[in-house]
C-alpha positions as CSV (number, residue, x, y, z in Angstrom):
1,X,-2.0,-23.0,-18.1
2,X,-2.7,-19.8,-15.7
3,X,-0.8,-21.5,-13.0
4,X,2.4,-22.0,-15.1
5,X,2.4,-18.2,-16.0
6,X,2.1,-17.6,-12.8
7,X,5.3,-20.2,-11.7
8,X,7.1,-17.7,-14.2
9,X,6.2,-14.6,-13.1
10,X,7.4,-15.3,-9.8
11,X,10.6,-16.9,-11.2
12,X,11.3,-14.7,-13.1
13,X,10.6,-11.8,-10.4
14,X,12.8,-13.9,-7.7
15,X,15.9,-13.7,-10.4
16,X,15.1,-10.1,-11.4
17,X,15.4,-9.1,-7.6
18,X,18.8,-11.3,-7.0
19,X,20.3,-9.5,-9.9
20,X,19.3,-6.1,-8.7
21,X,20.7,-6.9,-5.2
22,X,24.2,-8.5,-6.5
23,X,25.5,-7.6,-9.6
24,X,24.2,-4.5,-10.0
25,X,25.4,-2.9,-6.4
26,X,28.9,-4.5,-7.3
27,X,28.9,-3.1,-10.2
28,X,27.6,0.1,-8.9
29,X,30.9,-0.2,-5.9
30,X,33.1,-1.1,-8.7
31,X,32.5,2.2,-10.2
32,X,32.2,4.0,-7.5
33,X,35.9,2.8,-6.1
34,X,37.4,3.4,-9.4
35,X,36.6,7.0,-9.3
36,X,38.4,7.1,-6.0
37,X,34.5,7.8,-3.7
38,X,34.3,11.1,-5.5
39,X,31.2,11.9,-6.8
40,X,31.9,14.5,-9.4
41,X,33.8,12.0,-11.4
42,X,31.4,9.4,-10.7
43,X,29.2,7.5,-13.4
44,X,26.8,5.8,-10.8
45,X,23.5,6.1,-12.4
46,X,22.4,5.4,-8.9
47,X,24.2,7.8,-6.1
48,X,26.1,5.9,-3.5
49,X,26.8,9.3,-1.7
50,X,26.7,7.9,1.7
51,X,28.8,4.8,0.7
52,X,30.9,6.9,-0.8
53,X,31.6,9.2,2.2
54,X,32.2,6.8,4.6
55,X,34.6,5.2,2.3
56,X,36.4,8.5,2.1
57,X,36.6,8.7,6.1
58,X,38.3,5.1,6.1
59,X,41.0,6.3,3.7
């Protein structure tokens, strides 16, 4: 029984991680490219400040 719990812990912690690394940084560029890479009109929760700059150097 203990060994199962721990197949799903790790599972579980293996798909947590994926998510986090995908969806939520598109999400988080999504955002940030709608608001045009300016962080006062930004909603991020996270800052991508230094994505964000260079973004604005490219355009």
């Amino acid at each position: 029984m203990d060994f199962k719990f721990f197949l799903i812990l790790v599972f579980g912690s293996i798909l947590m991680c994926l998510y986090d690394i995908f969806i939520t940084n598109r999400i988080s560029e999504k955002e940030a490219k709608k608001c045009g890479y300016n962080c006062e009109k930004c909603g991020n929760w996270r800052c991508f400040y230094h994505y964000c700059t260079k973004k604005r150097e490219e355009l």
